[in-house]
DOMAR-664173 format. One record per atom (N, C-alpha, C): residue number from 1; chain; x, y, z. Coordinates in Angstrom, 2 decimals. Example, Ala and Ser with C-alpha at 12.3 -4.5 7.8 and 13.67 -1.06 7.14 Angstrom:
2
[1; A; [13.19; -5.69; 7.80]]
[1; A; [12.30; -4.50; 7.80]]
[1; A; [13.20; -3.30; 7.80]]
[2; A; [12.85; -2.25; 7.08]]
[2; A; [13.67; -1.06; 7.14]]
[2; A; [12.90; 0.03; 7.87]]
This chain:
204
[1; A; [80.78; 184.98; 218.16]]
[1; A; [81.48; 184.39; 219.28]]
[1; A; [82.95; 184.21; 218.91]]
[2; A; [83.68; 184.44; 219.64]]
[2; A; [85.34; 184.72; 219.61]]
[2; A; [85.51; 183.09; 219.72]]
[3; A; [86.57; 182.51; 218.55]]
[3; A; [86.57; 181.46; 218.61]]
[3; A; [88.64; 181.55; 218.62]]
[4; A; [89.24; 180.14; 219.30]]
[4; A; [90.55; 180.19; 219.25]]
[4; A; [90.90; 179.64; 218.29]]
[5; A; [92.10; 179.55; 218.20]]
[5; A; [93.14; 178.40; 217.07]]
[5; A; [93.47; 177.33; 217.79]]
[6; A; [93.23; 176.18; 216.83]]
[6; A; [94.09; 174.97; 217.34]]
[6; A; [92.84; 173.53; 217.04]]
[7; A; [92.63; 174.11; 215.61]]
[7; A; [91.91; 172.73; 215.60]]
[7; A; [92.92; 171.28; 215.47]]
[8; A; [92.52; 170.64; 215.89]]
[8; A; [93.00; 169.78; 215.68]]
[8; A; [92.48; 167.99; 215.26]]
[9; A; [92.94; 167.23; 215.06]]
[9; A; [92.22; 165.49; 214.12]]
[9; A; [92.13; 164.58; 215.92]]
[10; A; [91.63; 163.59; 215.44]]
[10; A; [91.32; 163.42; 216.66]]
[10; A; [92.19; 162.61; 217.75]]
[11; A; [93.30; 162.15; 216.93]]
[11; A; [94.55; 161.69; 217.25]]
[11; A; [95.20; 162.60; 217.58]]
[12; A; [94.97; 163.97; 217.11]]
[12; A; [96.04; 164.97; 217.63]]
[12; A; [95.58; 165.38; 219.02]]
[13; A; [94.30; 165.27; 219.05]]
[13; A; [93.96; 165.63; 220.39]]
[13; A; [94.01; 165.28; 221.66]]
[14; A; [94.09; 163.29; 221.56]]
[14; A; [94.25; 162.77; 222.28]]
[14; A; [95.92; 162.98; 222.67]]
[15; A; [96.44; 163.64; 222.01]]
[15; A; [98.25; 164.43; 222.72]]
[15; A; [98.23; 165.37; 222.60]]
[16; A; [97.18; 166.07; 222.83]]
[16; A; [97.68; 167.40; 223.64]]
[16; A; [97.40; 167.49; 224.88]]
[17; A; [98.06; 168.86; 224.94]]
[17; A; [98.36; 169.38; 226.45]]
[17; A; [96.62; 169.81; 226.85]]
[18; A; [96.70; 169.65; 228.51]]
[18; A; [95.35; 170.29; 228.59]]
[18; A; [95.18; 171.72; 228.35]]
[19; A; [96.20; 172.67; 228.19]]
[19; A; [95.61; 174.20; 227.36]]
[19; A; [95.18; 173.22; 226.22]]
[20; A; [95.81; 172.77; 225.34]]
[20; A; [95.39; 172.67; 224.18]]
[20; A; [93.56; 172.03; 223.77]]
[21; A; [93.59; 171.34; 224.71]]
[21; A; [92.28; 170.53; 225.07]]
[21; A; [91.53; 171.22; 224.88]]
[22; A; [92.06; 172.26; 226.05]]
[22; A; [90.83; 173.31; 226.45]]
[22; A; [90.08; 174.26; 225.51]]
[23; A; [91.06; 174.38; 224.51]]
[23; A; [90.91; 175.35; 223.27]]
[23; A; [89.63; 174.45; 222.44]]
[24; A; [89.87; 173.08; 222.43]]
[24; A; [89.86; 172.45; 221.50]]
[24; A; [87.80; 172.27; 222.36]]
[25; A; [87.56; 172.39; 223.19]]
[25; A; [86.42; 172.22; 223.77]]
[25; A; [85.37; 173.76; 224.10]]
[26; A; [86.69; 174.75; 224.17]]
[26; A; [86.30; 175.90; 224.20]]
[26; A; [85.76; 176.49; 222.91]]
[27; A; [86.44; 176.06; 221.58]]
[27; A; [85.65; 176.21; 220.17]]
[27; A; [84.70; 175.66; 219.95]]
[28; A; [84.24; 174.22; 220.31]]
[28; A; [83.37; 173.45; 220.15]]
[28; A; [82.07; 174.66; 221.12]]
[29; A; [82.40; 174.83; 222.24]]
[29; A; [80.72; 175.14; 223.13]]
[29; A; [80.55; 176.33; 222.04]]
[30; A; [81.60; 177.25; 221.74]]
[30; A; [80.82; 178.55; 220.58]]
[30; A; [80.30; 178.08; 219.66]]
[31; A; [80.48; 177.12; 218.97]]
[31; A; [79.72; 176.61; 217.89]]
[31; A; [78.40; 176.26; 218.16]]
[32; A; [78.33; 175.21; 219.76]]
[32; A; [77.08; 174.99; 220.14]]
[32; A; [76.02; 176.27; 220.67]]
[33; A; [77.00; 177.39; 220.83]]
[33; A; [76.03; 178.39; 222.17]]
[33; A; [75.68; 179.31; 220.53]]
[34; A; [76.38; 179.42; 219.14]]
[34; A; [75.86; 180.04; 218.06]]
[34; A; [74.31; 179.26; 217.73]]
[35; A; [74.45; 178.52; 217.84]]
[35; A; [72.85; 177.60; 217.68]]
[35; A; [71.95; 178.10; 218.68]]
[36; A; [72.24; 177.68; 219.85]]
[36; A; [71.52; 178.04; 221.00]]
[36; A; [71.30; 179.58; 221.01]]
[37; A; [71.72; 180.08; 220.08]]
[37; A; [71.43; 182.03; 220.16]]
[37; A; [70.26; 182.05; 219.22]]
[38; A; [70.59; 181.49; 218.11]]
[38; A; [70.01; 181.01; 216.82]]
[38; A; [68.55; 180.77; 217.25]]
[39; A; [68.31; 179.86; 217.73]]
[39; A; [67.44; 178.91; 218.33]]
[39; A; [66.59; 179.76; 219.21]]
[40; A; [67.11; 180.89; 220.21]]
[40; A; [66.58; 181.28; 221.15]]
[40; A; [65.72; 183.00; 220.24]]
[41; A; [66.30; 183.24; 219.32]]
[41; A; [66.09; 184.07; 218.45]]
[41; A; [64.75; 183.79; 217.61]]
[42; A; [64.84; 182.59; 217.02]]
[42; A; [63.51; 182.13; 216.50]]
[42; A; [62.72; 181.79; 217.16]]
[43; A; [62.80; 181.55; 218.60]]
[43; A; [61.43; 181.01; 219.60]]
[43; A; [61.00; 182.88; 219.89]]
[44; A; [61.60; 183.82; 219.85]]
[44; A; [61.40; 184.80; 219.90]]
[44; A; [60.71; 185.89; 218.63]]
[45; A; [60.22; 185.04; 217.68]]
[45; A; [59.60; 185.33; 216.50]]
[45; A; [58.58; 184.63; 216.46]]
[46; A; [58.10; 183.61; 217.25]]
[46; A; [57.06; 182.56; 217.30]]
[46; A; [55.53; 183.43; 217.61]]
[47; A; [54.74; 183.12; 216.94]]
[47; A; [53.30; 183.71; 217.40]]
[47; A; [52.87; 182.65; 218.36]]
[48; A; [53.24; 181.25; 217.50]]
[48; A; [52.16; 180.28; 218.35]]
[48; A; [52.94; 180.12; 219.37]]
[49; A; [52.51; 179.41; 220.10]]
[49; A; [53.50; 179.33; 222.04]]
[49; A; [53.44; 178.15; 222.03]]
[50; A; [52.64; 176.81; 221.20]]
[50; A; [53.42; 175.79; 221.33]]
[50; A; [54.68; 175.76; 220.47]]
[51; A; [54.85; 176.32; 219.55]]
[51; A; [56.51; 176.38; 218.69]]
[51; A; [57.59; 177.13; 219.49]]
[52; A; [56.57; 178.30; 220.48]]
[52; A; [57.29; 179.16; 220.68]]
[52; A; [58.16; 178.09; 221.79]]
[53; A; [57.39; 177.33; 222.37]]
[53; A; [57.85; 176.55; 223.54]]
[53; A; [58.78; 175.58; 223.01]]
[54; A; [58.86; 175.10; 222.05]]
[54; A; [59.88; 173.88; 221.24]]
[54; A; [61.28; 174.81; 221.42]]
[55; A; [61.13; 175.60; 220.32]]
[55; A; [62.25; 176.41; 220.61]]
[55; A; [63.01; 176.92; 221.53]]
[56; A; [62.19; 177.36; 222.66]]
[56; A; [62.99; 177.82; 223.67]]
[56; A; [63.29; 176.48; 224.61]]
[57; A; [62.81; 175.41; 224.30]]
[57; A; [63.58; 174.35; 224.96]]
[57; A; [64.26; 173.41; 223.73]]
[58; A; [64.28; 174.03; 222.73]]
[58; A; [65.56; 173.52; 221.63]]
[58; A; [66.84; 174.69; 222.40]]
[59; A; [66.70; 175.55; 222.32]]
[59; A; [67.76; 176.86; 222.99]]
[59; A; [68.31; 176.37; 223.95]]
[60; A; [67.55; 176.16; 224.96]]
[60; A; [68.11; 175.63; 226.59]]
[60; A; [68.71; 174.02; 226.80]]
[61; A; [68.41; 173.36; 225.60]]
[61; A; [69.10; 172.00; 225.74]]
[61; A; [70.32; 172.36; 225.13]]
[62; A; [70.49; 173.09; 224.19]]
[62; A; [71.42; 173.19; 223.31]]
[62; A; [72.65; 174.63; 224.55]]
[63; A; [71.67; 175.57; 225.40]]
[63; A; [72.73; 176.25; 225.88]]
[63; A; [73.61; 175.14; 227.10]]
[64; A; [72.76; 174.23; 227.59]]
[64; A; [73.42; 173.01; 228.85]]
[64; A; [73.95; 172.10; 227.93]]
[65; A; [74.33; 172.08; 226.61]]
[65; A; [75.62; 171.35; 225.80]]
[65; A; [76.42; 171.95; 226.31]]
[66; A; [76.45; 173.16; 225.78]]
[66; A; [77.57; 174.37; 225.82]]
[66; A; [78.38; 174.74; 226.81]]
[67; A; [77.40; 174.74; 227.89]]
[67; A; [77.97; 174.76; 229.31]]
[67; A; [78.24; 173.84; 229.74]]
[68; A; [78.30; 172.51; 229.28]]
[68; A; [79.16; 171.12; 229.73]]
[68; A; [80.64; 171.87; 228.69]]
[69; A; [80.68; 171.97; 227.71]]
[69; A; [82.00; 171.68; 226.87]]
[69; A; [82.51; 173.37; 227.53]]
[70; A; [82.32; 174.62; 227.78]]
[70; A; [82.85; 175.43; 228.40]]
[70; A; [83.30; 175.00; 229.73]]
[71; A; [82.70; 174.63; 230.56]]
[71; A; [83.03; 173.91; 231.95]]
[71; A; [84.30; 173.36; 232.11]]
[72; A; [84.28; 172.34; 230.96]]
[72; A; [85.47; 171.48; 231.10]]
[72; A; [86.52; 172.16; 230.30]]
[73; A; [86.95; 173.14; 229.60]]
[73; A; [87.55; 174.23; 229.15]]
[73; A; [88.22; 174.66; 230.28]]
[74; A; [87.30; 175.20; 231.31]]
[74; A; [87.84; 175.58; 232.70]]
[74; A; [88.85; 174.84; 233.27]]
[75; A; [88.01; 173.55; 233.55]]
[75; A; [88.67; 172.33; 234.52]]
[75; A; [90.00; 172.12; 233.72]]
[76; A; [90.11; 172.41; 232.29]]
[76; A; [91.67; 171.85; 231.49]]
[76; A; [92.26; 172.89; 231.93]]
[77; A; [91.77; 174.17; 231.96]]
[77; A; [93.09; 175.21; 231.90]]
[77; A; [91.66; 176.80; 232.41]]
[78; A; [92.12; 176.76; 234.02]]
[78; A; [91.44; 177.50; 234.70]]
[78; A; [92.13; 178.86; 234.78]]
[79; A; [92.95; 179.63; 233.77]]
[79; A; [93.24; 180.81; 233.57]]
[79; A; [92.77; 180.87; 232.21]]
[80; A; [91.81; 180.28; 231.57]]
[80; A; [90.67; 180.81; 230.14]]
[80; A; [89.86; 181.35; 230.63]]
[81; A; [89.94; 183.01; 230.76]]
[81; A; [88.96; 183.98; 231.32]]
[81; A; [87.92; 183.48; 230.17]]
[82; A; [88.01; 183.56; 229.05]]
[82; A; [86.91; 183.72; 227.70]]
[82; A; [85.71; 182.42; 227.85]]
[83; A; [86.52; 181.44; 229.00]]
[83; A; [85.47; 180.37; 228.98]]
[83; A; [84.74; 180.44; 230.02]]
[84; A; [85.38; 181.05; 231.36]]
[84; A; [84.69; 181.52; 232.36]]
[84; A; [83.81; 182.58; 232.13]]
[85; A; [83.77; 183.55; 231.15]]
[85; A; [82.72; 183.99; 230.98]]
[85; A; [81.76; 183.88; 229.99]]
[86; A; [81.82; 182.37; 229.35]]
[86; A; [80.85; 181.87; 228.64]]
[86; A; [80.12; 181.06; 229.44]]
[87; A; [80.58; 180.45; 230.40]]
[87; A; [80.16; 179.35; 232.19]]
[87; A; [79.37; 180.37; 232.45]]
[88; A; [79.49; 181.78; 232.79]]
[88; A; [78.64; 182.52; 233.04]]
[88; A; [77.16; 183.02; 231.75]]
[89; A; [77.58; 183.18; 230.70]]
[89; A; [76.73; 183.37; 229.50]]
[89; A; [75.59; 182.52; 229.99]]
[90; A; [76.31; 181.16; 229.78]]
[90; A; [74.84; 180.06; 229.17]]
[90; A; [74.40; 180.00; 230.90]]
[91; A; [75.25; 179.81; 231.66]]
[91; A; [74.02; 179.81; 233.15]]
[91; A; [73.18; 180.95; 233.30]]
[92; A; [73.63; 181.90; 232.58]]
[92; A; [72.31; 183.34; 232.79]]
[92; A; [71.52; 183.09; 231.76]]
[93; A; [71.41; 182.29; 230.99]]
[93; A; [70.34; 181.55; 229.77]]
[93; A; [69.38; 180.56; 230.14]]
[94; A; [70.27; 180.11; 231.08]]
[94; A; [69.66; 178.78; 231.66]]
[94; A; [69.07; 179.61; 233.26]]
[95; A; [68.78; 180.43; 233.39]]
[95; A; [68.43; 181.49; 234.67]]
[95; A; [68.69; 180.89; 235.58]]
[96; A; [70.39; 180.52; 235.51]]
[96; A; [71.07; 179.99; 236.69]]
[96; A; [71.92; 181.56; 237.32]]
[97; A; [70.94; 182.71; 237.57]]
[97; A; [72.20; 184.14; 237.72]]
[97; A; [73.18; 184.23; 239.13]]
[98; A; [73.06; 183.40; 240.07]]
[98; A; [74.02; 183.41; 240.80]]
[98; A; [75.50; 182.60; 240.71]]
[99; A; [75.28; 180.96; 239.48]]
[99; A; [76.17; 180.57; 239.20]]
[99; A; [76.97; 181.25; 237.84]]
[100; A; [75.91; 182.20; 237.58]]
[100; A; [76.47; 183.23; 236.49]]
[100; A; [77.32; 184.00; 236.90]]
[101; A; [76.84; 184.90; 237.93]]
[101; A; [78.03; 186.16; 238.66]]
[101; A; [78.66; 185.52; 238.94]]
[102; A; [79.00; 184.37; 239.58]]
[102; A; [80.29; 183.61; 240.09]]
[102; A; [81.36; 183.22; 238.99]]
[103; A; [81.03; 182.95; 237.56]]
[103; A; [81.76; 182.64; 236.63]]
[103; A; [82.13; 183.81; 236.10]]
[104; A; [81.32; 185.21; 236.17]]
[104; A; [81.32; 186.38; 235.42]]
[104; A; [82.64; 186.98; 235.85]]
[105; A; [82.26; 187.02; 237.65]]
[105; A; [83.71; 187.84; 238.46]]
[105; A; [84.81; 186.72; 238.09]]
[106; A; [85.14; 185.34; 238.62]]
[106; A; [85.98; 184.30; 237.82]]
[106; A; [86.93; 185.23; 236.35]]
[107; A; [86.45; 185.43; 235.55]]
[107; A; [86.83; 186.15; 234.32]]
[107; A; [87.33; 187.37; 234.55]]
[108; A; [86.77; 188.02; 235.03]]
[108; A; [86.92; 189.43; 235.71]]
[108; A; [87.99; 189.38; 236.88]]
[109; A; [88.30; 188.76; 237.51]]
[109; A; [89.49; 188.67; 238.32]]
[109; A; [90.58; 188.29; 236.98]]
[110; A; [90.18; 187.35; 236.35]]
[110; A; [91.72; 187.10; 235.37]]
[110; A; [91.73; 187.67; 234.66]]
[111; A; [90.66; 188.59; 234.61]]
[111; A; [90.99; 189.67; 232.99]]
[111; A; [90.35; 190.97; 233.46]]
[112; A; [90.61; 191.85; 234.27]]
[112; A; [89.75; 192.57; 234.94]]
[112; A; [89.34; 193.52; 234.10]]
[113; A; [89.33; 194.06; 232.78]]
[113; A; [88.93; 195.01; 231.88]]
[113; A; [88.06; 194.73; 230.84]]
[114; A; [87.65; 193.35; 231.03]]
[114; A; [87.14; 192.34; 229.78]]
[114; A; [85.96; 192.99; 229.70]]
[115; A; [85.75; 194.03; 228.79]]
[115; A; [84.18; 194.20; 228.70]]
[115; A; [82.89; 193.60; 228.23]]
[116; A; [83.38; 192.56; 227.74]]
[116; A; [82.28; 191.40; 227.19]]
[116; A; [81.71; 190.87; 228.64]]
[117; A; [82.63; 189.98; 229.73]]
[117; A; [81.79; 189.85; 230.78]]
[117; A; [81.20; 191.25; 231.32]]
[118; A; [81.76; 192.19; 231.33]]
[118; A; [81.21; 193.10; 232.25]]
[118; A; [79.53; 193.48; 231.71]]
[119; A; [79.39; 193.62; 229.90]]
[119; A; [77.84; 194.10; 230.00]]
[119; A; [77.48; 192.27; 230.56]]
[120; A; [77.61; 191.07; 230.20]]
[120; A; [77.04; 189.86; 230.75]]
[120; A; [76.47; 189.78; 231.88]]
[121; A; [77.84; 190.75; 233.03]]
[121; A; [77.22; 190.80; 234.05]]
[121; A; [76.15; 191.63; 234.80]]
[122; A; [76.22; 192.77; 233.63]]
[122; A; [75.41; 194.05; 234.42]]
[122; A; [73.86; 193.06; 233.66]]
[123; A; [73.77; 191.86; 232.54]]
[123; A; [72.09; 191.42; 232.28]]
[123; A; [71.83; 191.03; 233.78]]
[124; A; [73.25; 189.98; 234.01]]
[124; A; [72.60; 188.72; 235.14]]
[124; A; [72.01; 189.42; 236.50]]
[125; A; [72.90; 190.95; 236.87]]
[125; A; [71.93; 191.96; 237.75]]
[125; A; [70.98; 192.16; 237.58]]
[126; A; [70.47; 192.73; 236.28]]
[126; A; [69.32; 193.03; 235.77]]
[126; A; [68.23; 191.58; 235.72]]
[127; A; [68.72; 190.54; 236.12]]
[127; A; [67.67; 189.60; 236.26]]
[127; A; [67.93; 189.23; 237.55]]
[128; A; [68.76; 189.53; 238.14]]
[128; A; [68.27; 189.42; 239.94]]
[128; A; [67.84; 190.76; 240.60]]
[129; A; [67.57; 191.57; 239.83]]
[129; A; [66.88; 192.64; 240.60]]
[129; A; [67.68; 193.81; 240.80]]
[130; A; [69.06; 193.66; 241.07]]
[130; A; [70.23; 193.96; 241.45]]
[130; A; [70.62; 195.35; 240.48]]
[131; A; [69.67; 196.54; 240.84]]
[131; A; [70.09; 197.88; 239.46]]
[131; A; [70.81; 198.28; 240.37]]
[132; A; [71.54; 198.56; 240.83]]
[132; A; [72.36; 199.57; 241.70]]
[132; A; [74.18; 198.96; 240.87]]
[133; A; [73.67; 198.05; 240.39]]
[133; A; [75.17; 197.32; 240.36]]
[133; A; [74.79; 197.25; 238.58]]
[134; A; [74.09; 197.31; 238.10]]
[134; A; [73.67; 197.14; 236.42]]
[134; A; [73.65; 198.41; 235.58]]
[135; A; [73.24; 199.77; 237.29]]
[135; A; [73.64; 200.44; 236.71]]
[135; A; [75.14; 200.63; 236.72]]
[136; A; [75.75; 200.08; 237.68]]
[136; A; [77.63; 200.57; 237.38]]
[136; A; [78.31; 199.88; 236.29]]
[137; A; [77.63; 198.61; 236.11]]
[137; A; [78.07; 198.15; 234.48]]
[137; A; [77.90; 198.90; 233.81]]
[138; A; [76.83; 199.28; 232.94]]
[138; A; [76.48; 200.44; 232.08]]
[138; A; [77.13; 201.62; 232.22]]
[139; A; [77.54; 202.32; 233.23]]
[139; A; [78.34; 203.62; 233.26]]
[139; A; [79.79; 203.11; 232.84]]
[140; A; [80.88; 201.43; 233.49]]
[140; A; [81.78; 201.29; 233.36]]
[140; A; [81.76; 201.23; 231.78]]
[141; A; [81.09; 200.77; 230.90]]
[141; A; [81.13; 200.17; 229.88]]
[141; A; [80.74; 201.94; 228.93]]
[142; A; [80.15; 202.47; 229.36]]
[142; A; [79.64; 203.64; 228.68]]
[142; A; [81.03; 204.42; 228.68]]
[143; A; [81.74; 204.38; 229.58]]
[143; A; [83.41; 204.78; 229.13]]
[143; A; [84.14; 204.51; 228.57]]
[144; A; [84.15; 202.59; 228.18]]
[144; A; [85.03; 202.22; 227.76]]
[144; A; [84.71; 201.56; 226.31]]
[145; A; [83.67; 201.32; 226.59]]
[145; A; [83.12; 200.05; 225.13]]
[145; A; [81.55; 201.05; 225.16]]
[146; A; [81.43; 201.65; 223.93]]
[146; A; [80.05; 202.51; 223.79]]
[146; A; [78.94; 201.04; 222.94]]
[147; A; [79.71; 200.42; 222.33]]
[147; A; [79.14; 199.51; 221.40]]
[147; A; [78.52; 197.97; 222.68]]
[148; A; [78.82; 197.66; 223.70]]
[148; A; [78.41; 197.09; 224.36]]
[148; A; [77.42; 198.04; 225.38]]
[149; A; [77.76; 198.79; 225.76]]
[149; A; [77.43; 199.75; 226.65]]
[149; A; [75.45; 199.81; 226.30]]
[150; A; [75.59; 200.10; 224.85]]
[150; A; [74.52; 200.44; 224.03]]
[150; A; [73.19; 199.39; 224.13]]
[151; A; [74.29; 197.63; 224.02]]
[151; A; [73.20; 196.60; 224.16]]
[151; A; [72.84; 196.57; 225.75]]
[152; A; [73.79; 196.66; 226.25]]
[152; A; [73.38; 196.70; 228.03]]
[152; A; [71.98; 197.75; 227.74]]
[153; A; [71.97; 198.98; 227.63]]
[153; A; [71.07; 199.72; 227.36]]
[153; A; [69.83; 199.21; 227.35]]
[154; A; [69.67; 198.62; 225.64]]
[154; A; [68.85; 198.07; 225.50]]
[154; A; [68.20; 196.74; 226.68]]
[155; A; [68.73; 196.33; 226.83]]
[155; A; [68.42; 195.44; 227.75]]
[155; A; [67.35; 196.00; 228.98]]
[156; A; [68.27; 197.11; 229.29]]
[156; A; [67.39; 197.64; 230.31]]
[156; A; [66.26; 198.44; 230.19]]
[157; A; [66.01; 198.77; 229.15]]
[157; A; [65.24; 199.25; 228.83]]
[157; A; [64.26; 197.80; 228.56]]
[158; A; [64.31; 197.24; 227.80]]
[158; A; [63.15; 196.10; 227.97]]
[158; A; [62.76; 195.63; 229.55]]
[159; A; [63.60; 195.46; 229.94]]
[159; A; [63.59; 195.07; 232.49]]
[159; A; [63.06; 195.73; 231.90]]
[160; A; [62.72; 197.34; 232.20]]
[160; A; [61.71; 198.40; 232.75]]
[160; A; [60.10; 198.03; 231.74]]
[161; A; [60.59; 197.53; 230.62]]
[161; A; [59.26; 197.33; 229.96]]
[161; A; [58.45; 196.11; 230.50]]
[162; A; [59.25; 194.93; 231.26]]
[162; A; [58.21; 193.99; 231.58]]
[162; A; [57.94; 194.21; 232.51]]
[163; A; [58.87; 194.97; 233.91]]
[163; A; [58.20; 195.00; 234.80]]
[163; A; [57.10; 196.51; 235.13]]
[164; A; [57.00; 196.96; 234.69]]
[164; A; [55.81; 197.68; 234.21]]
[164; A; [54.22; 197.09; 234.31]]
[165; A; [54.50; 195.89; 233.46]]
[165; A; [53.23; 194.99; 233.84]]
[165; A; [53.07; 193.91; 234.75]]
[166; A; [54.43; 193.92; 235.52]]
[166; A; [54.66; 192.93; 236.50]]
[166; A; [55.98; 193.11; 237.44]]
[167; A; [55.54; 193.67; 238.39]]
[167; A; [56.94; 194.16; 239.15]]
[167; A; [57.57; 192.94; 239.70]]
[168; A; [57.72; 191.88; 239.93]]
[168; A; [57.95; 190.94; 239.90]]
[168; A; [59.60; 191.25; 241.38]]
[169; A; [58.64; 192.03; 242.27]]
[169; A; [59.97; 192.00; 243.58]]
[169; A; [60.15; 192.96; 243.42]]
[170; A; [60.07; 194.14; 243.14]]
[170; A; [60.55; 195.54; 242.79]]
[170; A; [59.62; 196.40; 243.23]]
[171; A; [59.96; 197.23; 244.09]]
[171; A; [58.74; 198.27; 244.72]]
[171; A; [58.96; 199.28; 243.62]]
[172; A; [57.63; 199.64; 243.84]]
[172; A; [57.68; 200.57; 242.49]]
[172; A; [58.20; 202.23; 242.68]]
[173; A; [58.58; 202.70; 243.67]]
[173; A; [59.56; 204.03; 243.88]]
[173; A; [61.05; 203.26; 243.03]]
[174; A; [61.46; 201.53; 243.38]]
[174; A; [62.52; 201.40; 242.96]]
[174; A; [62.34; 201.39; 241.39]]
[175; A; [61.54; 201.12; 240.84]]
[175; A; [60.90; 200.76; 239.33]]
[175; A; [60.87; 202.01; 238.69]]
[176; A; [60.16; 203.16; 239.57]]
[176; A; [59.96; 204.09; 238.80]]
[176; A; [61.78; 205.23; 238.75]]
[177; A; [62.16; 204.92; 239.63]]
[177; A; [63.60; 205.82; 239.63]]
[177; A; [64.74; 204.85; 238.71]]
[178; A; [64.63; 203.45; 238.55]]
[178; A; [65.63; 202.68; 237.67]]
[178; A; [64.91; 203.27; 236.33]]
[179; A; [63.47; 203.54; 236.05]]
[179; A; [63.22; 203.83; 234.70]]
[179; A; [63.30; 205.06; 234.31]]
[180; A; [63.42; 206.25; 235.02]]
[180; A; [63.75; 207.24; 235.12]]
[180; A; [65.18; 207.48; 234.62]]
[181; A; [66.05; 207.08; 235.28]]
[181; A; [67.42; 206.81; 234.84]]
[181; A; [68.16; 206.18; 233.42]]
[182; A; [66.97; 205.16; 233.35]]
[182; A; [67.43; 204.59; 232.17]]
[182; A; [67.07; 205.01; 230.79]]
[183; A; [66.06; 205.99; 230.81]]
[183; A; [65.74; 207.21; 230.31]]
[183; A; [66.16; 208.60; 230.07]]
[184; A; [67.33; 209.11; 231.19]]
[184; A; [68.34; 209.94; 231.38]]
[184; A; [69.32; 209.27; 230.26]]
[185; A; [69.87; 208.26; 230.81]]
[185; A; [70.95; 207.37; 230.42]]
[185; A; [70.70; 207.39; 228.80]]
[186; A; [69.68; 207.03; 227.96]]
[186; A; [69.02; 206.69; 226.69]]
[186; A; [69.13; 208.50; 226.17]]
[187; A; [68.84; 209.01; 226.87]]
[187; A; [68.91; 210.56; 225.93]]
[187; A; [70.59; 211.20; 226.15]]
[188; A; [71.48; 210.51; 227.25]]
[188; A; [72.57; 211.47; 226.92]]
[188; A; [73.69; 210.57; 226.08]]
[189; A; [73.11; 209.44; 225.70]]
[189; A; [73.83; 208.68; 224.72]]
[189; A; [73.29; 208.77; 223.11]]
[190; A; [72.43; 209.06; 223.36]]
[190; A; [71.49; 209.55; 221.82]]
[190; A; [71.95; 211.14; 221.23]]
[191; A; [72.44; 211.51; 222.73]]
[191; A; [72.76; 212.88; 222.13]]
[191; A; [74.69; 213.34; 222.17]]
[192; A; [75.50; 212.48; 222.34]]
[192; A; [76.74; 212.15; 222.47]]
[192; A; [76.55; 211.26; 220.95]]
[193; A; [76.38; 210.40; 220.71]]
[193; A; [76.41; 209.84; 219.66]]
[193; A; [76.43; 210.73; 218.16]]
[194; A; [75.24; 211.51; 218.57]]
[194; A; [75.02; 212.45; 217.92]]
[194; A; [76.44; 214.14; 217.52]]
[195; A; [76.84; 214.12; 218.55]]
[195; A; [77.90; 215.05; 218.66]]
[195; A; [79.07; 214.13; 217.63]]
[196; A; [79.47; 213.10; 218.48]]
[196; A; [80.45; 211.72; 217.87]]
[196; A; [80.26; 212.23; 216.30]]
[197; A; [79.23; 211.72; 215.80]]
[197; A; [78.90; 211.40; 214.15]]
[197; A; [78.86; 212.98; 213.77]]
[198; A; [78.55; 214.25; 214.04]]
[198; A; [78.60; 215.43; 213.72]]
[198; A; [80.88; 215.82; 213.44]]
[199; A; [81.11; 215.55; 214.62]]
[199; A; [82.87; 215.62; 214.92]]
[199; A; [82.96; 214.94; 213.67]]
[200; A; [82.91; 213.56; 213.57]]
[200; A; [83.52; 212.58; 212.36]]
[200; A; [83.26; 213.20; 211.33]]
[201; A; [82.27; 213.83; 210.64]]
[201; A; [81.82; 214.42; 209.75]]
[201; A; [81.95; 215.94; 209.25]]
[202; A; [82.77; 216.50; 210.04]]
[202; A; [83.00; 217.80; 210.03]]
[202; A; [84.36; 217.81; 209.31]]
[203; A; [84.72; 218.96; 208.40]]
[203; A; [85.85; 218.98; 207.76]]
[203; A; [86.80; 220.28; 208.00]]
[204; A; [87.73; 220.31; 207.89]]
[204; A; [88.77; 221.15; 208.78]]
[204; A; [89.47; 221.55; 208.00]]
C-alpha cells in the first residue's frame, strides 16, 4: 500500500494544515487496511469455518477502521484521489459495491489514468454482475498496466469459477460467453507474455 510523507508527533499534528491531516490519517488507514488484507488472507487458509469465520470478521472490523480514517482523509482534503480510491477498496470488502464505484469514479475523475482504481473498479463490476464494464477495465488496463491487468484476470477467472456452481443472477448464455472470453483473454496474454520474455531474451 502506497503510503505518504509527513509523519508527524502529536503536537505537530494538532498544527497542521488539513492536507497535512489528511496525509497524516491517510497513512494510518494503510497500515490498518495492511492488517485487514493480512487477516482476510488467513481466514482464506482456514479449513475449520468457525476460525474461518473469526477471521473474516477480524478482516471486516479492521477494513470499517480503515474506511473511517480514509473517509476523513477525504473530508480534510477532497482532491486525495489515493484516498478516494481506498473509500472505494475497503467498501468493496465490506460488499458495499455501489458506495465503492462512487468513490472509485471520485478518484478517477481527479486522476483519470490511475490504474490502481481502475482494476478496483473492474472487481466491484465483477461483484455486481456488471461484465460488460469489467470487461473494459481489463482491456483498459491490458494496455496500460499488464501487471494489474493480470490480477484483474485472475479475479475473473475465479467470478466464472463460483458462479459455475451458483449463478447467483446471471443467465447462463451470459455466464457461458463472460467465460468464454475470459478464456480468450487468459490465452492471448499467456501468449504475448510469452513473445515479451522471448524479445527480452533475444540477443542482437
Amino acid at each position: 500500500m502506497p503510503s505518504m510523507g509527513g509523519g508527524m508527533s502529536s503536537g505537530e499534528s494538532s498544527r497542521a494544515s488539513p492536507e497535512e491531516q489528511a496525509i497524516i490519517s491517510y497513512n494510518t488507514g494503510t497500515q490498518v487496511i495492511e492488517k485487514a488484507d493480512d487477516l482476510l488472507a488467513d481466514a482464506a487458509r482456514q479449513t475449520d469455518a468457525k476460525k474461518q469465520k473469526k477471521e473474516n470478521d477480524k478482516a471486516r472490523s479492521a477494513y470499517a477502521s480503515a474506511l473511517k480514517k480514509f473517509t476523513k482523509a477525504t473530508q480534510l482534503d477532497p482532491a486525495m484521489y489515493q484516498a478516494w480510491n481506498y473509500v472505494g477498496y475497503c467498501n468493496r470488502r465490506l460488499g458495499n459495491y455501489e458506495a465503492a464505484l462512487t468513490a472509485y469514479d471520485r478518484a478517477l475523475t481527479l486522476q483519470p489514468n490511475y490504474a490502481e482504481a481502475i482494476e478496483y473498479r473492474g472487481h466491484a463490476y465483477l461483484g455486481l454482475n456488471r461484465l460488460g464494464e469489467a470487461k473494459q477495465a481489463y482491456l483498459t488496463l491490458f494496455s496500460s498496466n499488464r501487471k494489474l491487468a493480470a490480477q484483474l484476470l485472475t479475479a475473473m477467472q475465479a467470478w466464472v469459477g463460483d458462479h459455475r456452481g451458483n449463478a447467483a443472477g446471471v443467465d447462463g448464455d451470459s455466464l457461458a460467453a463472460f467465460a468464454s472470453w475470459v478464456n480468450e483473454r487468459s490465452t492471448i496474454a499467456s501468449q504475448t507474455a510469452s513473445l515479451t520474455r522471448e524479445g527480452a531474451s533475444a540477443t542482437w
